[in-house]
C-alpha positions in Angstrom: 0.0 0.0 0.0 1.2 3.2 -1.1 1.5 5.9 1.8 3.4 9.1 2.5 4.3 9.6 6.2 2.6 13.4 8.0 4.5 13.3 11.9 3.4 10.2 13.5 0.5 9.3 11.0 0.8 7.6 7.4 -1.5 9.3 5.2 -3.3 7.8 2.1 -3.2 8.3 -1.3 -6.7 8.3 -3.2 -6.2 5.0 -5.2 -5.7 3.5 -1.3 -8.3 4.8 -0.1 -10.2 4.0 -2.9 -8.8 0.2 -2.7 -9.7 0.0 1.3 -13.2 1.2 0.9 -14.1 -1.0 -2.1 -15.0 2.8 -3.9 -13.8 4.0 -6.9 -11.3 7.1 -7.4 -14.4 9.0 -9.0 -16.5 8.3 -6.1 -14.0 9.4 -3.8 -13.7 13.0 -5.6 -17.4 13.2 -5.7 -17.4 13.1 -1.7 -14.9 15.9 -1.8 -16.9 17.9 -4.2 -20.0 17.4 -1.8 -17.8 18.5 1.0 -18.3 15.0 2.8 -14.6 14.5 2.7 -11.4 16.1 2.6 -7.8 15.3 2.1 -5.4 16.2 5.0 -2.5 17.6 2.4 -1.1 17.1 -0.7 1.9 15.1 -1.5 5.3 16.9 -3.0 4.0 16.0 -6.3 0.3 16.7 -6.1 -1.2 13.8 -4.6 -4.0 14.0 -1.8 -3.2 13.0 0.8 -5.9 11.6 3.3 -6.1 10.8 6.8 -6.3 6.7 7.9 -10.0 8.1 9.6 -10.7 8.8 5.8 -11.6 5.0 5.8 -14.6 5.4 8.1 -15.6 8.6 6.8 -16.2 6.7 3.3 -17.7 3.6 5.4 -20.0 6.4 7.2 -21.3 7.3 4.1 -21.9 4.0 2.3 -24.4 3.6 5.8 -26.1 6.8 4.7 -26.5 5.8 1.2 -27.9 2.8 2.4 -30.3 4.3 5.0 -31.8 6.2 1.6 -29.8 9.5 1.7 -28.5 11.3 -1.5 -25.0 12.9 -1.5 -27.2 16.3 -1.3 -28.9 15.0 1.2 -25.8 14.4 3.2 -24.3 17.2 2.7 -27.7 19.2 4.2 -27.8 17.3 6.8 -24.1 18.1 8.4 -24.1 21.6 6.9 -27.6 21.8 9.1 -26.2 20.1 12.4 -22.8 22.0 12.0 -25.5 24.8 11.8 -27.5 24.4 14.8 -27.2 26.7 18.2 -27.4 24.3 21.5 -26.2 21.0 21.3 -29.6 19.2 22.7 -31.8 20.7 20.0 -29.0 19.8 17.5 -28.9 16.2 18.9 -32.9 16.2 19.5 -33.3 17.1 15.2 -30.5 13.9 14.8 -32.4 11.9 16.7 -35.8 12.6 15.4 -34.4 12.2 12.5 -32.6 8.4 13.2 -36.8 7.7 14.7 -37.9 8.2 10.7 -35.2 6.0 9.5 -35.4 3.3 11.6 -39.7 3.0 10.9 -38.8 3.5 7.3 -35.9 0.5 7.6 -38.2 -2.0 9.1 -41.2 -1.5 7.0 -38.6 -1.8 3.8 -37.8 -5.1 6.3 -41.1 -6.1 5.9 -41.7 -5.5 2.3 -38.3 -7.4 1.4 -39.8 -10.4 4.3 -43.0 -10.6 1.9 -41.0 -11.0 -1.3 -38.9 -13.4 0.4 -42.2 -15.3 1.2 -43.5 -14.8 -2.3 -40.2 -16.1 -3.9 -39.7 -19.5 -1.7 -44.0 -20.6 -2.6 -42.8 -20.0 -6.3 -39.4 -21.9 -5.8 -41.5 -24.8 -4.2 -44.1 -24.7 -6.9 -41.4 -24.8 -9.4 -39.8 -27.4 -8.2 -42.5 -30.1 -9.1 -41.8 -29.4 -12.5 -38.6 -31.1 -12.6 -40.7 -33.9 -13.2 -43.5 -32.6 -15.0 -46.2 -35.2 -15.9 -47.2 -34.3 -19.4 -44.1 -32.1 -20.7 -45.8 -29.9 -23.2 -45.0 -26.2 -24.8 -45.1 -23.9 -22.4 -48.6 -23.2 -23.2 -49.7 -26.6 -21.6 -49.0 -24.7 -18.0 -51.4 -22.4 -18.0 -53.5 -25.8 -17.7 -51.3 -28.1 -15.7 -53.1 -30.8 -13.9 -49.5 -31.6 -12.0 -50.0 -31.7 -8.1 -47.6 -29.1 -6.9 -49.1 -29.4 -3.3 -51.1 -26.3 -3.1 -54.3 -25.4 -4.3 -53.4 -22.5 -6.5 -50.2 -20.9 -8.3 -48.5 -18.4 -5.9 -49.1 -14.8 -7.0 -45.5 -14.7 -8.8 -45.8 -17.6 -11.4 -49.6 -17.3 -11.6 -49.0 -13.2 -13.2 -46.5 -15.5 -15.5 -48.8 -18.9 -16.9 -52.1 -16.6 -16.6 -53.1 -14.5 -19.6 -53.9 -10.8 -19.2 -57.1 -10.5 -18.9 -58.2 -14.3 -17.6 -59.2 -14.5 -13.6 -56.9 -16.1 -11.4 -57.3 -19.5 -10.4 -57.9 -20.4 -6.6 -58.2 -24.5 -7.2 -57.4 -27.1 -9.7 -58.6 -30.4 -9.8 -57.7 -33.8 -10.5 -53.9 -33.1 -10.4 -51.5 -35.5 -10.6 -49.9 -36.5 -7.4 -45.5 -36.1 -7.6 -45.6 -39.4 -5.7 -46.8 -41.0 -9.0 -44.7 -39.0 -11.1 -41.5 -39.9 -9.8 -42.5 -43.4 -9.1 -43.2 -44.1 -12.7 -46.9 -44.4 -12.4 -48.6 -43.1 -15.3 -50.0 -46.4 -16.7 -53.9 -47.2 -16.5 -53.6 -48.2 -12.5 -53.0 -44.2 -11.8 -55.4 -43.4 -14.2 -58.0 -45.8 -11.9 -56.8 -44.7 -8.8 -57.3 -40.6 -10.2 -60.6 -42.2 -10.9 -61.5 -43.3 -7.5 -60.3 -39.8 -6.3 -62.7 -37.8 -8.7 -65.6 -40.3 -7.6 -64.5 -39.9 -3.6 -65.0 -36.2 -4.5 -68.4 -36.3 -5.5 
């Protein structure tokens, strides 16, 4: 690692600070242009130079990025506690404002819990298709009779294998059980036994 010695400290180039934060050289001038960061000194030939804190000042602002703030946004917000008269009313604003973030950050929580919901009932539907029972153009499964243990598509395939337009579907009958699928039984004895189901049914 290239760094250039300032009294006791060793300062870092921008390609090193670039390298330890994972951020590009671009990036890191951006911040400076904001004002959210600032080199220490420049180097004999040019160079900034930046403090070894410059690493958590980067890190401190990938977190605000990722709590939803803009580089603007950013900027306002220390140019407006910098700002500020008492202390406790500057600290009260931060803390009001860390109160919106975090309700904002757990109904995103939430949202993301849903999809992750929504996207394990379409891996499990999908998974029956491995061994589909009447392999067909993709057009056959938007009528599949294939059990794939639940009564209906879940929302994310059904918007997929349902035409615009056509109601969704809440039940299917006589599926195919998977248990007769991957056991080979698609000769005239699982036809009789799908038989005795329908009759059972009515």
């Amino acid at each position: 690692m290239s760094s250039e010695p300032l009294g006791n400290q060793q300062l870092l180039r921008v390609g090193d600070l670039a390298r330890q934060t994972g951020k590009t050289v671009r990036a890191i001038r951006l911040y400076e242009e904001q004002g959210l960061l600032a080199p220490a000194t420049r180097s004999s030939g040019g160079f900034r130079l930046y403090e070894p804190g410059a690493v958590e000042r980067v890190r401190w602002i990938e977190l605000l990025h990722g709590l939803g703030f803009s580089l603007h946004e950013m900027r306002d917000l220390i140019s407006s506690w910098w700002g500020s008269g008492l202390g406790p009313e500057a600290m009260g604003d931060l803390r009001a404002l860390f109160t919106r973030k975090l309700e904002q950050t757990r109904e995103t929580i939430a949202r993301h819990q849903q999809l992750e919901r929504e996207l394990m009932q379409g891996l499990r539907y999908l998974e029956t298709c491995r061994v589909c029972a009447t392999p067909a153009p993709v057009t056959g499964c938007a009528s599949c009779q294939q059990d794939h243990g639940m009564k209906q598509e879940p929302a994310l395939v059904a918007g997929i294998i349902t035409p615009p337009g056509v109601a969704r579907r809440v039940h299917r009958a006589g599926f195919v059980p998977v248990g007769e699928i991957r056991h080979g039984a698609h000769g005239p004895a699982a036809e009789a036994r799908a038989a005795e189901r329908e009759e059972d049914g009515r």
